[in-house]
Gaussian input, Z-matrix of N, CA and C with variables (Angstrom, degrees):
# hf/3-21g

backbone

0 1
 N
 C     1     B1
 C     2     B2     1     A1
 N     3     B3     2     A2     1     D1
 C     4     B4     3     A3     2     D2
 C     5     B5     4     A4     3     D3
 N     6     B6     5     A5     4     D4
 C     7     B7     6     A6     5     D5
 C     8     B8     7     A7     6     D6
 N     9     B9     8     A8     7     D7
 C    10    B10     9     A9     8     D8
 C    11    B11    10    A10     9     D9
 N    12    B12    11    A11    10    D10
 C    13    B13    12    A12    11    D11
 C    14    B14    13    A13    12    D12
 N    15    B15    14    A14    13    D13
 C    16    B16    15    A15    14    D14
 C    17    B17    16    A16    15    D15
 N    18    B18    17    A17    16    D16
 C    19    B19    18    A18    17    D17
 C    20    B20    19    A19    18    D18
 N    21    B21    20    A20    19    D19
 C    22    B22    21    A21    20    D20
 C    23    B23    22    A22    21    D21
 N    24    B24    23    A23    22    D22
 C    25    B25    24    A24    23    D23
 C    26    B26    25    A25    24    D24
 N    27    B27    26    A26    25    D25
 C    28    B28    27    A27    26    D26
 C    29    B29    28    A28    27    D27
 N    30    B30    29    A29    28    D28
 C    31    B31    30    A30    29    D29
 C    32    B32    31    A31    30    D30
 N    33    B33    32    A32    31    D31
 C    34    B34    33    A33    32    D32
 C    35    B35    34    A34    33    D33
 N    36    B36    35    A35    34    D34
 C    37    B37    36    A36    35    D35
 C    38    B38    37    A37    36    D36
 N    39    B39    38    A38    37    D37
 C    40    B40    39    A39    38    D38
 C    41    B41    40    A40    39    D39
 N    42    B42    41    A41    40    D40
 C    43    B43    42    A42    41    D41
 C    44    B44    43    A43    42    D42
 N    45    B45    44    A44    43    D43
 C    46    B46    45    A45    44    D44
 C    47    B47    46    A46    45    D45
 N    48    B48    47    A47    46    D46
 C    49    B49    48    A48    47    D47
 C    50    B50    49    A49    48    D48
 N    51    B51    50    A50    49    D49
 C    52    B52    51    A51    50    D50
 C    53    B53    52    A52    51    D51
 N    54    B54    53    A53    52    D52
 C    55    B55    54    A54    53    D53
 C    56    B56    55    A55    54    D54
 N    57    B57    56    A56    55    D55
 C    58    B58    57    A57    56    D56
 C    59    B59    58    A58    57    D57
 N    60    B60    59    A59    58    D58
 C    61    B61    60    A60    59    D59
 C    62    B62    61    A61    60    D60
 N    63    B63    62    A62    61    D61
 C    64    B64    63    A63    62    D62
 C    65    B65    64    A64    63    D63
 N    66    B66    65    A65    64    D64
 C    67    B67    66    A66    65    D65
 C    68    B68    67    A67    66    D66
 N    69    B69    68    A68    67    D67
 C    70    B70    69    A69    68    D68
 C    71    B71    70    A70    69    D69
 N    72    B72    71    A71    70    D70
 C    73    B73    72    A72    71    D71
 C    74    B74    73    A73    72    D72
 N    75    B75    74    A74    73    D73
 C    76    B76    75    A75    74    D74
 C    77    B77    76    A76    75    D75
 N    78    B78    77    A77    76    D76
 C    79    B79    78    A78    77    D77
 C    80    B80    79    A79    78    D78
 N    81    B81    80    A80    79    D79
 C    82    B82    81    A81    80    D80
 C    83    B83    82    A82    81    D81
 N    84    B84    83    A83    82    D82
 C    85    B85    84    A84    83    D83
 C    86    B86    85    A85    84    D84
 N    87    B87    86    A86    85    D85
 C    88    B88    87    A87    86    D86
 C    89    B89    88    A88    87    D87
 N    90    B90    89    A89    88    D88
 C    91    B91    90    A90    89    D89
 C    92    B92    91    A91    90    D90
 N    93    B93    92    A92    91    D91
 C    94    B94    93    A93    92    D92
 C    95    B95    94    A94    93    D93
 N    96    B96    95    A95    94    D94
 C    97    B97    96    A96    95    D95
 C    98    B98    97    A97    96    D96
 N    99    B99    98    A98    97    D97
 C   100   B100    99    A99    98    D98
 C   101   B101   100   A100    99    D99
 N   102   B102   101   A101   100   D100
 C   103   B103   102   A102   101   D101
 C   104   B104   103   A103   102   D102
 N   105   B105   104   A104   103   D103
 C   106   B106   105   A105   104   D104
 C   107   B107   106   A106   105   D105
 N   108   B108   107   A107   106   D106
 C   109   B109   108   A108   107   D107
 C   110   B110   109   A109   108   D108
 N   111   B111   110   A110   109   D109
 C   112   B112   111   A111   110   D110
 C   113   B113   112   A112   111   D111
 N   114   B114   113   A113   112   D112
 C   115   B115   114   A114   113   D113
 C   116   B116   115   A115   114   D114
 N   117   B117   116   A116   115   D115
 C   118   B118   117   A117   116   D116
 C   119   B119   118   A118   117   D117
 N   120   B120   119   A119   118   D118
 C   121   B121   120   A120   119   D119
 C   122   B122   121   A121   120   D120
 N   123   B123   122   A122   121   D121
 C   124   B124   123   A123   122   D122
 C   125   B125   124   A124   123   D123
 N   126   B126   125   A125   124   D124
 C   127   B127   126   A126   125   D125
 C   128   B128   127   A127   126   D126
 N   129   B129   128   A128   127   D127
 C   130   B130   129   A129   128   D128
 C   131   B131   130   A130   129   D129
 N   132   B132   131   A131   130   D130
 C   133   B133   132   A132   131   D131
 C   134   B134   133   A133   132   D132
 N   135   B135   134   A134   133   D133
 C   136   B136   135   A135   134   D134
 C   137   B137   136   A136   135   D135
 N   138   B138   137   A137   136   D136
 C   139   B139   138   A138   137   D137
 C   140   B140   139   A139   138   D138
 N   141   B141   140   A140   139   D139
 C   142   B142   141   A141   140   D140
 C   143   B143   142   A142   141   D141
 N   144   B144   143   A143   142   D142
 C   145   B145   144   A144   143   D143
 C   146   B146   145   A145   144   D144
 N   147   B147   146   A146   145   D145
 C   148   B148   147   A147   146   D146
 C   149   B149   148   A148   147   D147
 N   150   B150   149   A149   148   D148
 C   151   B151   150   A150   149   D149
 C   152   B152   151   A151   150   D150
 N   153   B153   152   A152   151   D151
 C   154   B154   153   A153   152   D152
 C   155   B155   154   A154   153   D153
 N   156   B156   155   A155   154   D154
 C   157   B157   156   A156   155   D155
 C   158   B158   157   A157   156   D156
 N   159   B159   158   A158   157   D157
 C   160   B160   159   A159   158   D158
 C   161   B161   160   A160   159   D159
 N   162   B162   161   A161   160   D160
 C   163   B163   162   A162   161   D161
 C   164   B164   163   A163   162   D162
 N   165   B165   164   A164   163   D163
 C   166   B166   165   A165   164   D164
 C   167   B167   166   A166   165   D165
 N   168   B168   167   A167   166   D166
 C   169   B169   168   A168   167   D167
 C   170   B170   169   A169   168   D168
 N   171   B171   170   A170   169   D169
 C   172   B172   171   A171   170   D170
 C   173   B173   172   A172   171   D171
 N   174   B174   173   A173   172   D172
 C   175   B175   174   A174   173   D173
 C   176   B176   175   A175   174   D174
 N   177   B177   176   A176   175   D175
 C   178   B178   177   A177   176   D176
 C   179   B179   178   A178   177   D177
 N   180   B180   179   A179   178   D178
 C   181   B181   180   A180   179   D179
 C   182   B182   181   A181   180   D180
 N   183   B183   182   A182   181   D181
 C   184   B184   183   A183   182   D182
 C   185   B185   184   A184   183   D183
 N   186   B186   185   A185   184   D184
 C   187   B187   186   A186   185   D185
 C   188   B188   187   A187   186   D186
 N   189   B189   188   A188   187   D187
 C   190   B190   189   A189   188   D188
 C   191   B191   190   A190   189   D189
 N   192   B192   191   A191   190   D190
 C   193   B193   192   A192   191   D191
 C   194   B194   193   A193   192   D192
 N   195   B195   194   A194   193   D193
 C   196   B196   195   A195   194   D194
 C   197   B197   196   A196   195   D195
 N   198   B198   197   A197   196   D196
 C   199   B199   198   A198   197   D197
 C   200   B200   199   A199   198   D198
 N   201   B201   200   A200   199   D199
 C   202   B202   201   A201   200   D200
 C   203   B203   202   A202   201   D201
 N   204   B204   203   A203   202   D202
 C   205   B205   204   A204   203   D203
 C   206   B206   205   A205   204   D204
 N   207   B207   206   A206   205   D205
 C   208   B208   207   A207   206   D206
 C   209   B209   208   A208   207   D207
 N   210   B210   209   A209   208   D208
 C   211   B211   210   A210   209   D209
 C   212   B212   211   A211   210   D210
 N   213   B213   212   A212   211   D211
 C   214   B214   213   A213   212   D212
 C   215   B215   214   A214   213   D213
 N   216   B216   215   A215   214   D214
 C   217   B217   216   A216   215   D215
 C   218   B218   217   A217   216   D216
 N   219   B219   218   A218   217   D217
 C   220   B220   219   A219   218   D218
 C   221   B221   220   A220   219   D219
 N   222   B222   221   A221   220   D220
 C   223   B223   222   A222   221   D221
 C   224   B224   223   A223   222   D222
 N   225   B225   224   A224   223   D223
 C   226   B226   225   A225   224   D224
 C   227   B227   226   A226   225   D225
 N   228   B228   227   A227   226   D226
 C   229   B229   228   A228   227   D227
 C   230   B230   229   A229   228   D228
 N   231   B231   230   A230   229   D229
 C   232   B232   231   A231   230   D230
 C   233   B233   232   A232   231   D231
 N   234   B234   233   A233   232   D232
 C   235   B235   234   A234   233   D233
 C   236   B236   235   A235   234   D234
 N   237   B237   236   A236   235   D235
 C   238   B238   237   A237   236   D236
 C   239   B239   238   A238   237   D237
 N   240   B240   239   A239   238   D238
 C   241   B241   240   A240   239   D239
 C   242   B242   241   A241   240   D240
 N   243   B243   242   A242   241   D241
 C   244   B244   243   A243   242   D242
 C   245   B245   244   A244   243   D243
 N   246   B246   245   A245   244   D244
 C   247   B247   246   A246   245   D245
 C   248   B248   247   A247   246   D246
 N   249   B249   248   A248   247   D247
 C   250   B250   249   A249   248   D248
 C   251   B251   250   A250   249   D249
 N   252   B252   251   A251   250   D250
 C   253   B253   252   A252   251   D251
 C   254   B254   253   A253   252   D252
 N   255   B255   254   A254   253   D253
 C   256   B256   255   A255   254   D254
 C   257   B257   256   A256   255   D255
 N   258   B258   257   A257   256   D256
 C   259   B259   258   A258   257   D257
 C   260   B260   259   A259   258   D258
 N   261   B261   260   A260   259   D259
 C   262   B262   261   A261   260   D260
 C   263   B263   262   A262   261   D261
 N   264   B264   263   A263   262   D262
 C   265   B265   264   A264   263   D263
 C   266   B266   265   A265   264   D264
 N   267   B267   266   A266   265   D265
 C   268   B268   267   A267   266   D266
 C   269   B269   268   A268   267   D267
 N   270   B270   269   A269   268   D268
 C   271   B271   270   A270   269   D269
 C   272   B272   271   A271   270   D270
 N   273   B273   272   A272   271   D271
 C   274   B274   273   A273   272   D272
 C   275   B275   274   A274   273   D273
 N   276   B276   275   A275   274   D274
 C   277   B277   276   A276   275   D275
 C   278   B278   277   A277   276   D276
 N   279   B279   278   A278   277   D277
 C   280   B280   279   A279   278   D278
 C   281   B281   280   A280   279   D279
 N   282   B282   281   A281   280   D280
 C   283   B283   282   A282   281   D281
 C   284   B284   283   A283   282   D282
 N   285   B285   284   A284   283   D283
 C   286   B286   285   A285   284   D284
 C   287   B287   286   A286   285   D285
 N   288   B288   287   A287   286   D286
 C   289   B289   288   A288   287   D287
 C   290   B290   289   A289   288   D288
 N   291   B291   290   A290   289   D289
 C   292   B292   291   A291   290   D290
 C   293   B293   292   A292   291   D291
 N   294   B294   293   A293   292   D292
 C   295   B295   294   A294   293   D293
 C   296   B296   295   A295   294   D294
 N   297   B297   296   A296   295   D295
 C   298   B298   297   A297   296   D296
 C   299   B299   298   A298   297   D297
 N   300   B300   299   A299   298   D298
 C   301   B301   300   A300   299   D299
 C   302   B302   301   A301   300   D300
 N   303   B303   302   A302   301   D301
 C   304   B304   303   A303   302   D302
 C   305   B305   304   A304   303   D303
 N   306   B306   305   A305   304   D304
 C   307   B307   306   A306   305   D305
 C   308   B308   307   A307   306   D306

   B1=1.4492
   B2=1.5193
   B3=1.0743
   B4=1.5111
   B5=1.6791
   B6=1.3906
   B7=1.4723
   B8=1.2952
   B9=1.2540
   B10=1.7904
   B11=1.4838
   B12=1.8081
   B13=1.1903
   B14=1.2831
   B15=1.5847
   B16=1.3868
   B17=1.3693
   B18=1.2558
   B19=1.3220
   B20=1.7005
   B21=1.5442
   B22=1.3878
   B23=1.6483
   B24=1.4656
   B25=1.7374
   B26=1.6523
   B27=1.3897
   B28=1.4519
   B29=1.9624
   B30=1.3167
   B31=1.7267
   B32=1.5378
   B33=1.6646
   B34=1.1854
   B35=1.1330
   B36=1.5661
   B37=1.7318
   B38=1.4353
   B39=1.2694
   B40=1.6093
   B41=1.3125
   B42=1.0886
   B43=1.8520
   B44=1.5049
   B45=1.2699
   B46=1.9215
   B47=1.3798
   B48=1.4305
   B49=1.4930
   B50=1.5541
   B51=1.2958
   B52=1.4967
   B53=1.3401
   B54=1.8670
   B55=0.9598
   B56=1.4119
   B57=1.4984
   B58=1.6290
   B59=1.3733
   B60=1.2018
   B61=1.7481
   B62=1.9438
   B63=1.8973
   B64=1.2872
   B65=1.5763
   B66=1.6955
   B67=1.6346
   B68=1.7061
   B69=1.2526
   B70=1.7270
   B71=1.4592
   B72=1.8851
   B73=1.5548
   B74=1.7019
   B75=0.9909
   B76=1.6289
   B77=1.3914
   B78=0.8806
   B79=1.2884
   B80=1.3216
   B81=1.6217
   B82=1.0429
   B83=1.8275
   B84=1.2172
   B85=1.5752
   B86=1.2775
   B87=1.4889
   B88=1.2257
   B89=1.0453
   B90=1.4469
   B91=1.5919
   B92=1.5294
   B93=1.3747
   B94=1.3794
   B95=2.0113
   B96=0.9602
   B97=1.5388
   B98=2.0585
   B99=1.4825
   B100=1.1986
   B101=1.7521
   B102=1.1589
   B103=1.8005
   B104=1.8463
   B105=1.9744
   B106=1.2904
   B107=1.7173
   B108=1.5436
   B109=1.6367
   B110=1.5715
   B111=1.4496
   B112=1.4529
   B113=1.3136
   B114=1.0175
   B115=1.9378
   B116=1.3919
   B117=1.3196
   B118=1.3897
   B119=1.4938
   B120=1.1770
   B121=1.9927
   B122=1.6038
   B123=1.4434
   B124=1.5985
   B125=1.3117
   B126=1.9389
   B127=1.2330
   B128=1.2349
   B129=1.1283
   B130=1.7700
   B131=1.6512
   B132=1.4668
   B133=1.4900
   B134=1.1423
   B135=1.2518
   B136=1.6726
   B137=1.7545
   B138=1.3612
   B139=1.4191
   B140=2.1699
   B141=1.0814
   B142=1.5106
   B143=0.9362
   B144=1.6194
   B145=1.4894
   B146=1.6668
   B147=1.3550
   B148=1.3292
   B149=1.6183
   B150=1.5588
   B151=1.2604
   B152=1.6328
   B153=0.9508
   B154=1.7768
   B155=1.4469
   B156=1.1780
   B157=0.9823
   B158=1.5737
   B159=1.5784
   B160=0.9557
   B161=1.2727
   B162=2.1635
   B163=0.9169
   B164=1.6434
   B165=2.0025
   B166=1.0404
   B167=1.7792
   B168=1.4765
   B169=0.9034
   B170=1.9127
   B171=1.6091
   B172=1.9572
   B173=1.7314
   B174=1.2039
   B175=1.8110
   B176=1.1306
   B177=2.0664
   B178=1.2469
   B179=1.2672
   B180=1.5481
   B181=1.3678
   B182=1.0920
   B183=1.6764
   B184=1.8018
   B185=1.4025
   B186=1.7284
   B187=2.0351
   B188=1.8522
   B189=1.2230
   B190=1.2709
   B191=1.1012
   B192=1.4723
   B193=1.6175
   B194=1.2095
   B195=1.2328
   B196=1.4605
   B197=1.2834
   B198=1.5471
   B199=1.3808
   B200=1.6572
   B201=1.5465
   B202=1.5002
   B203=1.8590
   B204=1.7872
   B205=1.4919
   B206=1.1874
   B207=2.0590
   B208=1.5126
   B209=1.5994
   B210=1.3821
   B211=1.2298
   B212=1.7497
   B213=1.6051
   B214=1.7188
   B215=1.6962
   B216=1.3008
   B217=1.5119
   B218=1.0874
   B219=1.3298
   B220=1.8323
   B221=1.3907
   B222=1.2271
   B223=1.6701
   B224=1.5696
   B225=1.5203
   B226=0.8219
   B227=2.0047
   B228=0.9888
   B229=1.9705
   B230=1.2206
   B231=1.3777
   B232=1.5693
   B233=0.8906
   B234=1.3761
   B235=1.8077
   B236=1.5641
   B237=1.7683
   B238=1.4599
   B239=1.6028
   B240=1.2128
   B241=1.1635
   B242=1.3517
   B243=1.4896
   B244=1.2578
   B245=1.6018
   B246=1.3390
   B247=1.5422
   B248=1.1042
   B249=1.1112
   B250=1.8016
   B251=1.5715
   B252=1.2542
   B253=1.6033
   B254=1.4220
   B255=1.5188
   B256=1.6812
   B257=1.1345
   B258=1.5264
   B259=1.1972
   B260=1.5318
   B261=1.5030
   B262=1.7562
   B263=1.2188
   B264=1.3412
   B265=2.0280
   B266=1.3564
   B267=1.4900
   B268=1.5989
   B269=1.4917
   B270=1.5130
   B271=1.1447
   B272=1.9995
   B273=1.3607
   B274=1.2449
   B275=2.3300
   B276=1.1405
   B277=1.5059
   B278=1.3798
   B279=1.1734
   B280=1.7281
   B281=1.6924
   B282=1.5169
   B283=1.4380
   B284=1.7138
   B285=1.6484
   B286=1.4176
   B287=1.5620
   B288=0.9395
   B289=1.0974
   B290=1.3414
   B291=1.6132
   B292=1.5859
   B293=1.3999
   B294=1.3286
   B295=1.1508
   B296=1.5418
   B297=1.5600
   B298=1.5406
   B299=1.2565
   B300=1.2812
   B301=1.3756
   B302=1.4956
   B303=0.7929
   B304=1.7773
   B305=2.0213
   B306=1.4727
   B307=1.5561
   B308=1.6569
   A1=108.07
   A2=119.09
   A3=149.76
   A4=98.44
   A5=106.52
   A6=108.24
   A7=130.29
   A8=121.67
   A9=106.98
   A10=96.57
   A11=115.45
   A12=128.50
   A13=101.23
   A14=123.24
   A15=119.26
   A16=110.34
   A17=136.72
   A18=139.16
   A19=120.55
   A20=105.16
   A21=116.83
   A22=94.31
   A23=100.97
   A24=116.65
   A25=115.51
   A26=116.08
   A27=121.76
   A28=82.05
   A29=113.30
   A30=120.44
   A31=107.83
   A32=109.84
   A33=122.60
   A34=128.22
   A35=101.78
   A36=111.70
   A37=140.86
   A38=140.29
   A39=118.15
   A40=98.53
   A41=167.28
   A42=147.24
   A43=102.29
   A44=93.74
   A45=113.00
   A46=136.52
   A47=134.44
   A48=134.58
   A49=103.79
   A50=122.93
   A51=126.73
   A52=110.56
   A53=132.96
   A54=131.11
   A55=110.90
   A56=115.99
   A57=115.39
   A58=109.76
   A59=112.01
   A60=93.66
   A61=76.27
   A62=101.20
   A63=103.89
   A64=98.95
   A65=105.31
   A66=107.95
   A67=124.74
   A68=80.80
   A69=87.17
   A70=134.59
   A71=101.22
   A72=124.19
   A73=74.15
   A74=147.35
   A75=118.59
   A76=114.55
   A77=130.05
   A78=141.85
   A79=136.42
   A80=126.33
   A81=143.37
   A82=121.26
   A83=125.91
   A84=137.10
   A85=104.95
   A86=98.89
   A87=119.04
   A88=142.04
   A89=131.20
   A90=120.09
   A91=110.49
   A92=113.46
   A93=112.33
   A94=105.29
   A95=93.81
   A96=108.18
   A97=95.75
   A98=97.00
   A99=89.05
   A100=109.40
   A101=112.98
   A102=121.77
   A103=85.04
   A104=93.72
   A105=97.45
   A106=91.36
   A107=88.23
   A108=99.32
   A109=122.39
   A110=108.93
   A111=97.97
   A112=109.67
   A113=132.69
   A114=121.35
   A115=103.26
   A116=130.59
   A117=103.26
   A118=127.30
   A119=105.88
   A120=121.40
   A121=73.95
   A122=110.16
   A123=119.65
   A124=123.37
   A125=117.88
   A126=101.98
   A127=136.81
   A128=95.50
   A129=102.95
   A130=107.27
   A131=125.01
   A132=107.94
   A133=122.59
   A134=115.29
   A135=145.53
   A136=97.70
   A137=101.07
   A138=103.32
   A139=104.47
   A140=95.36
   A141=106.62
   A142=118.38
   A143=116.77
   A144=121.38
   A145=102.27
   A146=123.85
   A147=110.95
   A148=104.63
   A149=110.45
   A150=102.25
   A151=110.70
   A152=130.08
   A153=133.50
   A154=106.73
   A155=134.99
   A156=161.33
   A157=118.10
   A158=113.97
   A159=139.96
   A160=120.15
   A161=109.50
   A162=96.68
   A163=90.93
   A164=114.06
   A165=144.85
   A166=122.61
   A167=119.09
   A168=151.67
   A169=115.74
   A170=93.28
   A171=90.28
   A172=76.30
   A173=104.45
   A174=111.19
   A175=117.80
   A176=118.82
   A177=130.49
   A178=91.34
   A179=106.17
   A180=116.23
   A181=125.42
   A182=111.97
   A183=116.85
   A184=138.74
   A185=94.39
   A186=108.07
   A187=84.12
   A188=138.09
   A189=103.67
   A190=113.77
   A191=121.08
   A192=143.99
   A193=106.95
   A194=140.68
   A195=134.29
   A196=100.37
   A197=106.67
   A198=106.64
   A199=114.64
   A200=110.02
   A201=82.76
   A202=123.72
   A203=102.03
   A204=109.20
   A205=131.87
   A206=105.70
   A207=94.53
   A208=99.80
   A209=103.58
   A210=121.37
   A211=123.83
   A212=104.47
   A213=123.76
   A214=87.55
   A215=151.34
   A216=120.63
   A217=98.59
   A218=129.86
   A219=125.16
   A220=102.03
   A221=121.34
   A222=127.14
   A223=104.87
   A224=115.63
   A225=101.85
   A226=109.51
   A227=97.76
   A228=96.09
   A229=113.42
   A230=127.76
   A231=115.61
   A232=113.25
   A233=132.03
   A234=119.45
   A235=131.76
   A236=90.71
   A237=103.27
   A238=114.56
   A239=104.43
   A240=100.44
   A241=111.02
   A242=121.45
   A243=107.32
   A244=131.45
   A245=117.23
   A246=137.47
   A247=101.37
   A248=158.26
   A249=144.73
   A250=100.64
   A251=124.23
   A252=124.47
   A253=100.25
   A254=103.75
   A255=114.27
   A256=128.91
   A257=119.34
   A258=161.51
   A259=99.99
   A260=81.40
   A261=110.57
   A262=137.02
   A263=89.75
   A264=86.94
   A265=131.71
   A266=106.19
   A267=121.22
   A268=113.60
   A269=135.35
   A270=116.25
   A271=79.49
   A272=114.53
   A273=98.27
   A274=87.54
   A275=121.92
   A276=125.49
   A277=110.61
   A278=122.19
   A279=123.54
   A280=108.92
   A281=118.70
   A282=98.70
   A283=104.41
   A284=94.91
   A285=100.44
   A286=120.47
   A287=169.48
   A288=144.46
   A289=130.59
   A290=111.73
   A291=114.65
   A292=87.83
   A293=99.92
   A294=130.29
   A295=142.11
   A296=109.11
   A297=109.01
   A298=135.33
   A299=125.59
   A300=124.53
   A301=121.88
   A302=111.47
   A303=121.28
   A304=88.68
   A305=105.98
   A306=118.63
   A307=98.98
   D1=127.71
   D2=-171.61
   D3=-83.58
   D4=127.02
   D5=162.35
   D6=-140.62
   D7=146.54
   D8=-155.73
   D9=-141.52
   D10=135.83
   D11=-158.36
   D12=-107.57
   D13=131.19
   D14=-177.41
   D15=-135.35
   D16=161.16
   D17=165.01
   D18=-122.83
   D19=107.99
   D20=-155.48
   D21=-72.36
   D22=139.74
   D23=-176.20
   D24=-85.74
   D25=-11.13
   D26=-155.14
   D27=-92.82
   D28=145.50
   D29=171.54
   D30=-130.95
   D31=15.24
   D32=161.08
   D33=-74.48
   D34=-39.97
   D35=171.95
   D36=-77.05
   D37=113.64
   D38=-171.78
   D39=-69.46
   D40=24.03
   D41=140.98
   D42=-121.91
   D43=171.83
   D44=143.86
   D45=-64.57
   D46=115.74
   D47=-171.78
   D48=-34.94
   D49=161.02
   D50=175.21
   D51=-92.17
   D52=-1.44
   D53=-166.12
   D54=165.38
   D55=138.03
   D56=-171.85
   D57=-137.46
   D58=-177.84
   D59=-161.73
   D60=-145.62
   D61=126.37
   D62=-168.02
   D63=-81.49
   D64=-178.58
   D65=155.14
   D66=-56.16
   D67=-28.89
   D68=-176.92
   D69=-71.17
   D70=-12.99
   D71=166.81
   D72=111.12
   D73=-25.30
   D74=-163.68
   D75=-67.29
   D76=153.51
   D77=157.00
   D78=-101.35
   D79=98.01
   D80=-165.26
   D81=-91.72
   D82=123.16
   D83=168.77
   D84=-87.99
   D85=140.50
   D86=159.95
   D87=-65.39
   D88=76.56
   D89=-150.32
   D90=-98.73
   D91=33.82
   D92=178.33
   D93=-69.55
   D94=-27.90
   D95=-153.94
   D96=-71.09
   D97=-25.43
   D98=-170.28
   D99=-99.05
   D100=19.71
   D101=-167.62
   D102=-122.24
   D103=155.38
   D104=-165.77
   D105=-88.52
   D106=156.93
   D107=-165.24
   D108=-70.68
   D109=-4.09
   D110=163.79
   D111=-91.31
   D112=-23.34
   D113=156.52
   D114=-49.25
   D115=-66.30
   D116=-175.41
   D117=-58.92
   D118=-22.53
   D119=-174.93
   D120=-53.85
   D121=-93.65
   D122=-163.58
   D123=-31.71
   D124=-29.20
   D125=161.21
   D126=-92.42
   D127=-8.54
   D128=169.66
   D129=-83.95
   D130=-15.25
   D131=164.13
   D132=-65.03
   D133=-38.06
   D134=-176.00
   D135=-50.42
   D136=-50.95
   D137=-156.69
   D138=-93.70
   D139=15.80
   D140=-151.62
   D141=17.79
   D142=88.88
   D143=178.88
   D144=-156.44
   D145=160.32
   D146=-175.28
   D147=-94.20
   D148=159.02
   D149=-156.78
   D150=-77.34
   D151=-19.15
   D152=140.25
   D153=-10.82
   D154=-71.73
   D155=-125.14
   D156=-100.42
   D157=-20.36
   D158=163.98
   D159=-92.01
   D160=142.91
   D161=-173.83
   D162=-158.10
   D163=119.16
   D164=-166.96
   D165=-95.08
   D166=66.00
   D167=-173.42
   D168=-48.73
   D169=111.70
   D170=-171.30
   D171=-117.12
   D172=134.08
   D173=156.21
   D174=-93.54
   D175=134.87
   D176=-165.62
   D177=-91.37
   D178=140.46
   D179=158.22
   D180=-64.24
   D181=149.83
   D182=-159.23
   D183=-55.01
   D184=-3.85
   D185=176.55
   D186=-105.57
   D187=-8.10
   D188=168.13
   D189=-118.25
   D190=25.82
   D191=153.09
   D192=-83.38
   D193=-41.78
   D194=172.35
   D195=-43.17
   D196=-70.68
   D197=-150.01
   D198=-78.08
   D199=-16.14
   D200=175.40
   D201=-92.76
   D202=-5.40
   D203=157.09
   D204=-61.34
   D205=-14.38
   D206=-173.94
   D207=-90.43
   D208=-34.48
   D209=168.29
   D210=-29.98
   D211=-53.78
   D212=174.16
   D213=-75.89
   D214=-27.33
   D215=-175.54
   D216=-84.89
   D217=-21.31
   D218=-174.97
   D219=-67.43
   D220=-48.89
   D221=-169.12
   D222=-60.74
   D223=-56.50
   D224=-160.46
   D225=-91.39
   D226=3.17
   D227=152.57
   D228=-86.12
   D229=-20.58
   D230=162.66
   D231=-84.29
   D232=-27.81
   D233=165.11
   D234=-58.79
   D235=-15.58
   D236=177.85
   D237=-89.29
   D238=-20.62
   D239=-172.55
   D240=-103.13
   D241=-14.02
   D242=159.62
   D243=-73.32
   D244=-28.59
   D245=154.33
   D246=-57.17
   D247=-29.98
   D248=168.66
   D249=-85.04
   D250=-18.61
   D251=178.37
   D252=-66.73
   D253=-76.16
   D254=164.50
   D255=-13.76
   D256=-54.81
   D257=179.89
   D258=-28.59
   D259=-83.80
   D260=170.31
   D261=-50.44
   D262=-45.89
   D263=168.36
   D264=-68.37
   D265=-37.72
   D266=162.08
   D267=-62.85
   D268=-3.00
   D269=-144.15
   D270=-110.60
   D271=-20.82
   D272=-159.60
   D273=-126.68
   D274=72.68
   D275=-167.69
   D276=-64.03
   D277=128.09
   D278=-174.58
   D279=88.87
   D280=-18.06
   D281=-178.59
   D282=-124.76
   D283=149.22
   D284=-178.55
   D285=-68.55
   D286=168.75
   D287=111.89
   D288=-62.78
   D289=142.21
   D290=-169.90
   D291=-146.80
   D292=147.79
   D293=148.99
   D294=-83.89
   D295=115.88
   D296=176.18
   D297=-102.53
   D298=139.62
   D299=173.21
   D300=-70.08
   D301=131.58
   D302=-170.74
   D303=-89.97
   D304=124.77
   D305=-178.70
   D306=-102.71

């Protein structure tokens, strides 16, 4: 098992992403979460970065890359479509929307 050490750029976030998706199409987890936390303390001193901030990369093999990409397009068409739901309801305030049949 392959592991790859990164230092996340965003100082918006309080943690590390749970998972990133390389140039290469792989898809990498965050396995900081699963190592005891003074290994990460120590590697994030090492790396001078806080251990939030770090992020320890295992790549899934290619049948459990299928499934968790199809998995990330499902999420994120329901995220889209609930933000266009939203969208909609705010867009028209006080009225329901209905639908008519054209006679």
């Amino acid at each position: 098992m392959r592991f790859a050490l990164f230092r996340t750029m965003s100082k918006k976030r309080p943690s590390s992403a749970p998972l990133a998706l390389a140039l290469d199409g792989s898809v990498l987890l965050n396995a900081s979460a699963q190592l005891e936390a003074p290994l990460v303390s120590q590697l994030a001193k090492a790396l001078s970065v806080a251990p939030s901030d770090l992020f320890i990369g295992t790549r899934l093999p290619a049948t459990e890359r299928a499934v968790t990409l199809a998995r990330i397009d499902d999420a994120a068409a329901e995220a889209v479509a609930r933000i266009h739901g939203l969208r909609a309801k705010s867009s028209s305030p006080g009225r329901s929307r209905k639908t008519y049949k054209k006679l």
